[in-house]
VEXVO-43126 format. One line per 3 residues: number of its first residue (from 1); their letters; for each residue x, y, z of C-alpha. Coordinates in Angstrom, 3 decimals, padded with zeros to 6 digits. Layout:
NUM> A> X:Y:Z; ...
***
This chain:
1> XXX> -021.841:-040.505:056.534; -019.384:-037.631:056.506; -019.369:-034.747:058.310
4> XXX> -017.565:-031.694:056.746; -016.552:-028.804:059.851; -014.794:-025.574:059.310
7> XXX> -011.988:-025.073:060.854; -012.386:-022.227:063.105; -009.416:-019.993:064.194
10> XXX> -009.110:-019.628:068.148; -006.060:-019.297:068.804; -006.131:-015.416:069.442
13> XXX> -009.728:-016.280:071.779; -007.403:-018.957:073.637; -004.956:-016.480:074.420
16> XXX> -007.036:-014.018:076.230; -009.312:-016.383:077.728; -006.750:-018.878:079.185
19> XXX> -005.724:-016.439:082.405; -009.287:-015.732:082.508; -010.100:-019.026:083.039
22> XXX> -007.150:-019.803:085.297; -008.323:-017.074:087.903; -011.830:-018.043:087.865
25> XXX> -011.226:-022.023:088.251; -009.109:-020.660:091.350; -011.787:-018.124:092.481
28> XXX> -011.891:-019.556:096.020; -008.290:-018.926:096.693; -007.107:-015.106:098.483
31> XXX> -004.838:-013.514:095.914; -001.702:-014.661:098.219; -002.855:-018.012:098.128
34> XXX> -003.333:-017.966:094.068; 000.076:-016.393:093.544; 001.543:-019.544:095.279
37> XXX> -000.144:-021.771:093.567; 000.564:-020.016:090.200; 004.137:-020.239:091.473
40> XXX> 003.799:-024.168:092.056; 002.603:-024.654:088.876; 005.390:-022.779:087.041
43> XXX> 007.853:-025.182:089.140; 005.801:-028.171:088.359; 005.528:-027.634:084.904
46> XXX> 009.915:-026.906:084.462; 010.429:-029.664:087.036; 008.135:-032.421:085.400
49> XXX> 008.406:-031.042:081.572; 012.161:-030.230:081.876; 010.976:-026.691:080.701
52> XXX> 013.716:-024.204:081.431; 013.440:-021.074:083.833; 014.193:-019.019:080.373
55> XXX> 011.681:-020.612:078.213; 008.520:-019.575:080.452; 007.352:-016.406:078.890
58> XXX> 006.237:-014.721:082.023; 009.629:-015.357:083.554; 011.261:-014.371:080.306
61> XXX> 010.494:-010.791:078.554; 012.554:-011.307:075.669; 010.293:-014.396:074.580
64> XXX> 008.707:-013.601:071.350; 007.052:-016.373:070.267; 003.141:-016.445:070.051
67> XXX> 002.817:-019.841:069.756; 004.883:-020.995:072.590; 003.206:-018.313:074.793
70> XXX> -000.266:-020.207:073.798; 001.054:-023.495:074.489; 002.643:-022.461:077.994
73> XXX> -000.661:-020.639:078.785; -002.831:-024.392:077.844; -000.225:-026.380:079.872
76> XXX> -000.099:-023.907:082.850; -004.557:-024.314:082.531; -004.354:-027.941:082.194
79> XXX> -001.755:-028.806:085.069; -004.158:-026.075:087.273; -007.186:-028.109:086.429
82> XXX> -005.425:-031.790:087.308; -004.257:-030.131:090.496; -007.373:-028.330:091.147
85> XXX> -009.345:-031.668:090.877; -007.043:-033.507:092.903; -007.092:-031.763:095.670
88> XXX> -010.572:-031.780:095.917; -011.123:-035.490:095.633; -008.356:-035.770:098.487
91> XXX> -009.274:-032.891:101.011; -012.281:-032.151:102.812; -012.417:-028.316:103.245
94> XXX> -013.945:-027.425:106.624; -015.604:-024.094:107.511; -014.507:-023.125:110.882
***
């Protein structure tokens, strides 16, 4: 049995929704604390992927390239969501 599916476009939906999605997954966090972690995951992401300082697009203005921009955006919302998850498997948050 085959199954015939259109292929959809989303890439412009992706693009708007990705920050979105970032600051709502991190909804818990005081905007100080989010910035840092944005910040960690920037570092992560040139430190594990050996991305370069100039070839983030929200370190770099002159980066012009849609595509990349969408594919930083998914990485940066993927590494978020690993880290996210991890931390909550390995702390217990206590209410004081």
């Amino acid at each position: 049995m085959f199954y015939f599916v259109k292929k959809l476009n989303f890439k412009k939906k992706v693009v708007l929704e990705a920050p979105h999605i970032l600051r709502s997954m991190c909804n818990d966090l005081s905007p100080k604390r989010y910035q840092e972690f944005i910040n960690f995951l920037d570092y992560f992401m040139m430190q594990e992927f050996d991305i370069k300082r100039h070839q983030i697009p929200w370190l770099n203005p002159h980066c012009k390239s849609e595509d990349w921009k969408t594919f930083i955006g998914l990485m940066r919302l993927i590494v978020a969501k690993y880290w996210r998850n991890w931390e909550q498997q390995h702390f217990r948050h206590t209410k004081h």
